[in-house]
C-alpha positions as CSV (number, residue, x, y, z in Angstrom):
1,X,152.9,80.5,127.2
2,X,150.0,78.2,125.6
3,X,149.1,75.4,127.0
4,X,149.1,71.9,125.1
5,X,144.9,72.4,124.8
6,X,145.4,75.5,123.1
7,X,148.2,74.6,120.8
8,X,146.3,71.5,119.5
9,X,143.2,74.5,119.1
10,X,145.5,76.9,117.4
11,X,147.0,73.8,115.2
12,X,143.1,72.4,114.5
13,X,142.5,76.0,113.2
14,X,145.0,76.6,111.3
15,X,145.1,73.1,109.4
16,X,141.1,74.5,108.7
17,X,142.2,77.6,107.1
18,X,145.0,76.3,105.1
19,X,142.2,73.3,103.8
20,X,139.9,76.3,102.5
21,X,143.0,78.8,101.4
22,X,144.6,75.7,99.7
23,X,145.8,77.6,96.6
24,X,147.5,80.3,99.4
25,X,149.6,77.4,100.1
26,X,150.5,76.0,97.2
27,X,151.1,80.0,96.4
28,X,153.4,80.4,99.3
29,X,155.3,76.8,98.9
30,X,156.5,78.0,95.4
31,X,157.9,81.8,96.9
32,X,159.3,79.5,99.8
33,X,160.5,75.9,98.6
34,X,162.9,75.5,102.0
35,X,160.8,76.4,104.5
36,X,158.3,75.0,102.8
37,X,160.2,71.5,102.9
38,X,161.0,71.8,106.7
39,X,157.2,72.1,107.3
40,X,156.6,68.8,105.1
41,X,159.0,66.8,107.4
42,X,158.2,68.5,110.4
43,X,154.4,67.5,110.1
44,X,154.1,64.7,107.7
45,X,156.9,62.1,109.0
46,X,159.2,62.5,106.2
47,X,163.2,62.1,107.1
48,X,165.7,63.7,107.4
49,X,168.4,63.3,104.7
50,X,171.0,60.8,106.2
51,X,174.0,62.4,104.0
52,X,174.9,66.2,102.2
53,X,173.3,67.3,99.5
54,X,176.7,66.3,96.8
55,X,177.5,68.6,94.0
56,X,176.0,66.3,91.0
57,X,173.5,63.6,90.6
58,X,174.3,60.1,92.3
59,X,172.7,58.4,89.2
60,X,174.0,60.1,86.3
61,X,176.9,62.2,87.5
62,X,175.1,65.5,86.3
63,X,175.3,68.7,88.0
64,X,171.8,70.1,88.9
65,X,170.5,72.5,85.6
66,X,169.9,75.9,86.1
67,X,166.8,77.7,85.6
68,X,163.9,76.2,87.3
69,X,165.4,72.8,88.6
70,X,168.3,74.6,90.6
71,X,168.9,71.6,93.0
72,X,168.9,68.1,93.3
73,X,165.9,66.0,94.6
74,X,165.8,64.6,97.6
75,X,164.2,61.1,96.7
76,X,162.8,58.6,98.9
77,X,161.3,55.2,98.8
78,X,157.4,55.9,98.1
79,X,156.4,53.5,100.8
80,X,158.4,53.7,103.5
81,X,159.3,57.5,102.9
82,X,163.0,56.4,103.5
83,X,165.5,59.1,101.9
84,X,167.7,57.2,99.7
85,X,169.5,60.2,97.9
86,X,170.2,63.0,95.7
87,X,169.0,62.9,92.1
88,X,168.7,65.5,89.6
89,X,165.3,66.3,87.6
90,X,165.5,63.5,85.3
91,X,167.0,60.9,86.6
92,X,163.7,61.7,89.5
93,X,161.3,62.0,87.2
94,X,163.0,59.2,85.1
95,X,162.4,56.6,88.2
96,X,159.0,57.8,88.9
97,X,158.2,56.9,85.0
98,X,159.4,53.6,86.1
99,X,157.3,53.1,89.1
100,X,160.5,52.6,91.3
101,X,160.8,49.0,89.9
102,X,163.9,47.9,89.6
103,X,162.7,44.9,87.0
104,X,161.5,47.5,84.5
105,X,164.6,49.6,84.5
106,X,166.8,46.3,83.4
107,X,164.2,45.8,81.3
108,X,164.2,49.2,79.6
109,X,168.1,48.9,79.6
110,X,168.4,45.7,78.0
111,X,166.1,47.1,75.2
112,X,168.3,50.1,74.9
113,X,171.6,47.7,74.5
114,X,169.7,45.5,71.8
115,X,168.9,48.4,69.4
């Protein structure tokens, strides 16, 4: 069993190798998108989700698409890192083109009603 010293050395080392093999990482994050989420959370602080992945998008209804966008996004406040739901591809891209602000969405959707 290692001691906490030689975890944090084995941890140091590590983070060192994956700095200077960075495109090994991104290589083996796209073969392994799960595991490669668990790691994210594990070691960068983001949440949990607090509810089940649902069967379609909680903006627009839509199931997730098939092909390369297979399941919905877990998105989260950009801040805080908060989860605050499931969304499929566009409508989390979509919010992202809107920088999150809520003033620019009405503002986009009250355009869309005038024309």
């Amino acid at each position: 069993m290692r001691t906490e010293a030689q975890k944090a050395a084995h941890r140091a080392a590590m983070k060192r190798y994956w700095e200077r093999n960075a495109h090994k990482r991104m290589d083996w994050a796209k073969a392994n998108p799960d595991r490669a989420r668990q790691i994210q959370r594990k070691f960068h602080g983001q949440p949990e989700p607090t509810r089940l992945c649902p069967a379609t998008c909680e903006i627009c209804g839509a199931p997730p698409t098939t092909g390369r966008w297979k399941k919905l996004h877990e998105d989260h406040d950009h801040t805080t890192g908060k989860f605050r739901g499931w969304l499929c591809h566009g409508c989390n891209i979509s919010l992202g083109y809107f920088k999150d602000d809520p003033k620019l969405l009405l503002r986009a959707a009250a355009y869309l009603e005038s024309t």
